[in-house]
C-alpha positions in Angstrom: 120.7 -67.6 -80.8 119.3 -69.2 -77.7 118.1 -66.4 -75.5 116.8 -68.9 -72.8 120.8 -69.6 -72.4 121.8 -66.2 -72.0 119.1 -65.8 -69.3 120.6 -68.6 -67.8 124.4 -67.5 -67.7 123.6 -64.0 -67.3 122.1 -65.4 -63.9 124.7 -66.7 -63.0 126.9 -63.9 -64.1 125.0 -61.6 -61.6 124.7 -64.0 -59.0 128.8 -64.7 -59.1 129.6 -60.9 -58.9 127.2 -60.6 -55.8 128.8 -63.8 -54.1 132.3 -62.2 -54.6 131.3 -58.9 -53.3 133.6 -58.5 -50.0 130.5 -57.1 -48.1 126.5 -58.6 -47.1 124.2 -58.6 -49.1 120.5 -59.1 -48.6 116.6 -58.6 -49.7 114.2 -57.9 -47.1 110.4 -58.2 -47.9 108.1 -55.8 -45.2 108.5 -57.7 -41.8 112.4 -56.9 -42.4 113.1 -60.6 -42.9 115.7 -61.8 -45.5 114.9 -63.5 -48.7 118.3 -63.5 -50.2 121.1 -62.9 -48.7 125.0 -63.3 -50.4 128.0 -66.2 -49.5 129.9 -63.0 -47.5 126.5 -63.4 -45.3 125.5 -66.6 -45.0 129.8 -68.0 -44.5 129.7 -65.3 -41.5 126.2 -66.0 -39.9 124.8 -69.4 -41.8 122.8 -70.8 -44.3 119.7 -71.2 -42.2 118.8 -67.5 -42.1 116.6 -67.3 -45.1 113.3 -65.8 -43.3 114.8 -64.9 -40.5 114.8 -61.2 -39.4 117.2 -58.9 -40.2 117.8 -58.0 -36.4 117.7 -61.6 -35.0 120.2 -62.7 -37.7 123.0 -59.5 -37.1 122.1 -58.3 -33.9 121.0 -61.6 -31.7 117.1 -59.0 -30.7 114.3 -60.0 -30.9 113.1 -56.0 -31.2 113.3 -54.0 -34.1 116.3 -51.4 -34.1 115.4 -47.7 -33.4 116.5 -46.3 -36.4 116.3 -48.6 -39.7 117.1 -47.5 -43.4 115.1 -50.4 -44.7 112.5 -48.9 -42.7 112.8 -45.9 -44.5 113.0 -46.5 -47.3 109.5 -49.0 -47.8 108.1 -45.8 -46.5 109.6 -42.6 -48.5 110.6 -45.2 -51.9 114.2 -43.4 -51.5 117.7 -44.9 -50.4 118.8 -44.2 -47.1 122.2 -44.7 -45.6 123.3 -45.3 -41.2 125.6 -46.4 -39.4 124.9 -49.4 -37.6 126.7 -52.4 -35.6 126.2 -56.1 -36.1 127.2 -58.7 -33.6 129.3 -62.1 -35.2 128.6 -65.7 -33.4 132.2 -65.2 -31.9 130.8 -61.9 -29.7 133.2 -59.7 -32.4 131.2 -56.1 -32.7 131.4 -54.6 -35.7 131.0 -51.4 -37.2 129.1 -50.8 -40.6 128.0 -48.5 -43.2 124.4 -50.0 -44.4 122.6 -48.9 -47.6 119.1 -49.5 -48.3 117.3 -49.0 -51.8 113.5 -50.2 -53.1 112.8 -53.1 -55.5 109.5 -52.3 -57.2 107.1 -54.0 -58.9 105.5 -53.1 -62.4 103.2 -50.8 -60.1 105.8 -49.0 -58.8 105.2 -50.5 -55.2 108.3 -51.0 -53.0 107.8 -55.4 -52.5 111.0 -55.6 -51.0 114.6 -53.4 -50.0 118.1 -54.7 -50.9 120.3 -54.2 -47.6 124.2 -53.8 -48.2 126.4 -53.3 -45.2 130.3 -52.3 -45.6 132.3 -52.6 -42.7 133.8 -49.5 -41.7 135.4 -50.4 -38.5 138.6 -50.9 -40.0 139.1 -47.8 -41.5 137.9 -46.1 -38.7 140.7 -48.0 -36.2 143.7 -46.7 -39.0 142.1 -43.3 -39.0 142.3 -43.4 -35.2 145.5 -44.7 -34.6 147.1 -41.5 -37.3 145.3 -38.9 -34.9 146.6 -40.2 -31.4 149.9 -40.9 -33.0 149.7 -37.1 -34.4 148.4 -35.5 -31.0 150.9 -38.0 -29.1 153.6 -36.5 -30.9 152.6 -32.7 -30.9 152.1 -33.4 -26.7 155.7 -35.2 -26.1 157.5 -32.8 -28.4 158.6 -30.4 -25.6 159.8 -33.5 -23.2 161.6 -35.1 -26.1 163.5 -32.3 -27.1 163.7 -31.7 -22.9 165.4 -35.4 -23.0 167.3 -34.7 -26.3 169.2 -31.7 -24.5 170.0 -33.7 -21.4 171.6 -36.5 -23.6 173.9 -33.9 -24.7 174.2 -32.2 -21.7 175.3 -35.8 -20.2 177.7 -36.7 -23.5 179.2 -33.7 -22.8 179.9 -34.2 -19.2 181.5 -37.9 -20.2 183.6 -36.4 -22.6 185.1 -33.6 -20.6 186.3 -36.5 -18.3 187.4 -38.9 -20.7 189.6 -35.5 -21.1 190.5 -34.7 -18.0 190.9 -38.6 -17.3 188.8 -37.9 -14.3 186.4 -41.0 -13.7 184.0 -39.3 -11.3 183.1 -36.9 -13.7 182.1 -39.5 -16.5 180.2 -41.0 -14.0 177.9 -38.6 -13.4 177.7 -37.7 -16.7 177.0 -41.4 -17.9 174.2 -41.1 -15.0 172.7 -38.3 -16.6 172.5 -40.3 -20.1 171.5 -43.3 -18.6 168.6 -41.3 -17.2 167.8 -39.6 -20.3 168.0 -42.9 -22.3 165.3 -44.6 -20.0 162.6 -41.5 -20.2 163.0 -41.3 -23.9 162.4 -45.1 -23.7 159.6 -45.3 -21.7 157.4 -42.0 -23.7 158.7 -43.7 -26.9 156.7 -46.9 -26.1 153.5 -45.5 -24.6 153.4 -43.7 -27.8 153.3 -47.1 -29.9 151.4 -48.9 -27.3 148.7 -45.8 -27.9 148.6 -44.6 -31.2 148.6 -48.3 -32.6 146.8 -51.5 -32.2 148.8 -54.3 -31.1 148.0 -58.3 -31.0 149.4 -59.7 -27.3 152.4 -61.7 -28.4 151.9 -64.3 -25.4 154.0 -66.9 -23.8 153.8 -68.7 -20.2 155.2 -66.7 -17.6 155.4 -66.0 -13.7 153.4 -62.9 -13.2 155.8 -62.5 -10.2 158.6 -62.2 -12.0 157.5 -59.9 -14.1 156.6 -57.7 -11.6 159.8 -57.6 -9.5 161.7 -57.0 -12.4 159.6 -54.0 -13.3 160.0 -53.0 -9.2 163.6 -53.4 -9.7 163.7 -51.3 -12.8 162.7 -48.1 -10.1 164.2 -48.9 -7.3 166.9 -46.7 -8.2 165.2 -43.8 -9.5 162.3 -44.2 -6.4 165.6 -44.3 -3.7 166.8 -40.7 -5.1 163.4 -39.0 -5.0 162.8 -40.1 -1.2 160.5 -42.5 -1.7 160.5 -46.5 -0.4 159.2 -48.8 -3.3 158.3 -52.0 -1.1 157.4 -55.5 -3.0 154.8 -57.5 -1.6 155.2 -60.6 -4.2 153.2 -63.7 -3.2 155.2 -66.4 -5.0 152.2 -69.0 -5.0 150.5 -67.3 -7.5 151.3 -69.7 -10.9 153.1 -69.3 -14.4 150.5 -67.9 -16.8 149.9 -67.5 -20.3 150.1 -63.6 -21.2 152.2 -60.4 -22.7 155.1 -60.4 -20.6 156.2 -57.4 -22.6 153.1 -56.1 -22.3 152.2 -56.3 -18.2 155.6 -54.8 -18.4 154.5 -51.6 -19.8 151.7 -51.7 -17.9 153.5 -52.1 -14.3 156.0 -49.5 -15.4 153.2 -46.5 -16.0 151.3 -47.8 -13.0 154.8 -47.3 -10.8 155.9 -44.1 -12.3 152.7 -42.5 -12.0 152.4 -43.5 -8.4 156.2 -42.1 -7.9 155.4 -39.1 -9.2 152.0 -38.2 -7.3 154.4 -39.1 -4.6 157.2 -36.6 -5.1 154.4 -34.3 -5.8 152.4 -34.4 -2.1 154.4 -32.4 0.1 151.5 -32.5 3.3 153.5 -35.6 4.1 157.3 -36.4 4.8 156.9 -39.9 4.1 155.8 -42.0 1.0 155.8 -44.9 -0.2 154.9 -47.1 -3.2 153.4 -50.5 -3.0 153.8 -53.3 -6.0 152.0 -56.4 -5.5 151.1 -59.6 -6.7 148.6 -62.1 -5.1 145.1 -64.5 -5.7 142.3 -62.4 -5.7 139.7 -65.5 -5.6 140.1 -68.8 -6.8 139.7 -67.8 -10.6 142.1 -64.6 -10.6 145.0 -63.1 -9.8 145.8 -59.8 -9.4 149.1 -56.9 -9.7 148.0 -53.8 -7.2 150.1 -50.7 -7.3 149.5 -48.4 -4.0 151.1 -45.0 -2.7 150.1 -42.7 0.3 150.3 -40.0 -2.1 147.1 -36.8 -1.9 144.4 -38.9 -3.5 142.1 -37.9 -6.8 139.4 -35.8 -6.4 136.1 -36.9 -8.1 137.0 -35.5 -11.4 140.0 -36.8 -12.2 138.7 -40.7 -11.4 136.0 -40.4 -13.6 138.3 -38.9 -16.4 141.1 -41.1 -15.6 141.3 -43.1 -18.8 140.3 -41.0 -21.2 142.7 -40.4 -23.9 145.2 -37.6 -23.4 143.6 -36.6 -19.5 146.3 -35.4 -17.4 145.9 -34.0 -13.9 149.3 -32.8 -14.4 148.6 -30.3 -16.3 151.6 -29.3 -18.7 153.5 -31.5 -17.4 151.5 -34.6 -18.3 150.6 -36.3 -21.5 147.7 -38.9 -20.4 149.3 -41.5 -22.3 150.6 -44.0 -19.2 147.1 -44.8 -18.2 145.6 -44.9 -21.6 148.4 -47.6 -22.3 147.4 -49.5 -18.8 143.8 -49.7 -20.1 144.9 -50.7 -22.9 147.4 -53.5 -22.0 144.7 -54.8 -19.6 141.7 -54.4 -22.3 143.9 -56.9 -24.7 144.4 -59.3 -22.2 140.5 -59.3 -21.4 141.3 -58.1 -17.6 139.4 -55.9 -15.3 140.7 -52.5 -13.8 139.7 -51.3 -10.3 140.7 -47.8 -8.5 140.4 -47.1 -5.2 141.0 -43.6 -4.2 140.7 -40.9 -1.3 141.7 -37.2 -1.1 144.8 -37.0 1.0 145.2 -40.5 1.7 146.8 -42.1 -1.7 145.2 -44.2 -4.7 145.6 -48.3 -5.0 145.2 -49.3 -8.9 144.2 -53.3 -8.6 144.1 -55.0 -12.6 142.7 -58.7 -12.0 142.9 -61.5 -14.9 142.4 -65.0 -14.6 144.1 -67.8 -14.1 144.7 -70.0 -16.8 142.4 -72.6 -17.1 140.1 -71.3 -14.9 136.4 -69.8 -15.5 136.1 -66.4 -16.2 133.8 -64.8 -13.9 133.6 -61.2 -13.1 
């Protein structure tokens, strides 16, 4: 039997299973620079980073990272396990699970640490999205079934004049569904635009448009609670390439919200809602959403996107402006609010124009 053979394929055996291995894998001698490192590594980061560092090569520093299980482990001989984040060439952060263990010499010396990092970020997304789906639902169940009973409440009403053939009376019933059928609507989506991770399915689009069709959508409902919706469109502003569906949902919380910390100030007799679109410099645009409503105290602006905040108390779910950041987060757009106690609250999102320069 040729034994040198073996050697050889068993090798390659070992070297083939560590290639194919859906995670990075490296050796690190005592200055934390990498000797070996898998095809998962070197496809992601390149060839050339044999004797690189460690912390140059995945994090783009030129400093050592605080805490270190390859560290650790050259000093205690033991395997050691953090949490860390690693930094692709295309900005991407990701989140991983690394492992260090010793490789010893016939001395029992530590010469060098294997490094294997699994990326956990994934998992940890899916695990995410479940729990804000599961408190989303819990927190809406009281509106929903609220909604539920005005559906039948309003079916009801239709039918008893379909009946009584009396068309005024189906009217108002029909009113009642139609306004039932648009709140169920609009908590329905925030709850998938919150609890799940969704890719912006772009196309060109006049971000005036979009906005006066999301104006027009209350105009109705802001007219019966006393309050003017006024559209301050700036038609200039060019066709660009984003979420229409999307901007949507994100003009629909900003307006609702702003109608209802309307119909909820009564110091003043008078309100109004503002929805506009204009250039904010030569690289951006911008959608602003204003109302003379009371104002947010210091608190509630810090805590204003935090998932699941309300000011509202019971009556608020959180989930409108955790969808706004959102929306705007996914189409790499900025959010600004401006804010006084007693005088009313301007949201302003700004993204670019298309094939402009970024530049915030």
């Amino acid at each position: 039997m040729n034994y040198s053979n073996n050697s050889e394929i068993m090798d390659l055996t070992f070297k083939s299973i560590i290639d194919a291995m859906p995670c990075y894998i490296m050796v690190q001698n005592l200055d934390f620079n990498i000797l070996f490192a898998n095809h998962k590594l070197k496809s992601d980061f390149g060839d050339d980073i044999i004797n690189h560092s460690c912390y140059s090569v995945l994090k783009g520093s030129s400093h050592q990272c605080n805490i270190c299980p390859v560290r650790k482990t050259f000093k205690d001989k033991k395997v050691h396990i953090s949490e860390e984040t690693i930094h692709l060439s295309d900005e991407t952060v990701i989140e991983m699970i690394a492992y260090s263990a010793p490789l010893f010499d016939a001395m029992g010396n530590v010469k060098a640490c294997i490094k294997l990092l699994v990326n956990v970020g994934t998992i940890k997304n899916t695990h995410k999205e479940l729990v804000t789906l599961g408190q989303s639902i819990a927190l809406l169940s009281h509106d929903i079934k609220n909604i539920l009973e005005g559906l039948q409440g309003g079916g009801y009403v239709v039918e008893e004049g379909i009946k009584d053939k009396d068309i005024q009376l189906s009217r108002r019933g029909w009113e009642i569904v139609k306004k039932n059928i648009t709140e169920i609507t609009r908590i329905a989506q925030n709850i998938l635009y919150s609890a799940k991770e969704r890719k912006p399915k772009k196309k060109t689009v006049s971000p005036v448009y979009v906005a006066r069709q999301a104006g027009q959508l209350f105009a109705e409902k802001a007219s019966s609670m006393g309050i003017q919706l006024l559209l301050q469109l700036n038609p200039k502003v060019p066709p660009v390439n984003f979420d229409p569906t999307g901007i949507s949902r994100m003009l629909e919380n900003l307006i609702w919200n702003s109608l209802q910390a309307c119909q909820e100030n009564t110091d003043k007799s008078k309100h109004m809602v503002y929805v506009r679109v204009d250039y904010y410099d030569n690289y951006h645009f911008m959608y602003e959403v204003e109302d003379n409503a009371s104002g947010m105290d210091m608190k509630t602006h810090k805590n204003l996107f935090k998932e699941f905040f309300s000011s509202k108390g019971d009556s608020g779910t959180g989930l409108g402006l955790m969808v706004v950041e959102r929306i705007v987060q996914n189409h790499q757009g900025k959010i600004e609010v401006l804010t006084k106690p007693g005088k009313g609250s301007l949201f302003r999102i700004i993204f670019k124009l298309d094939n402009k320069k970024l530049e915030f």
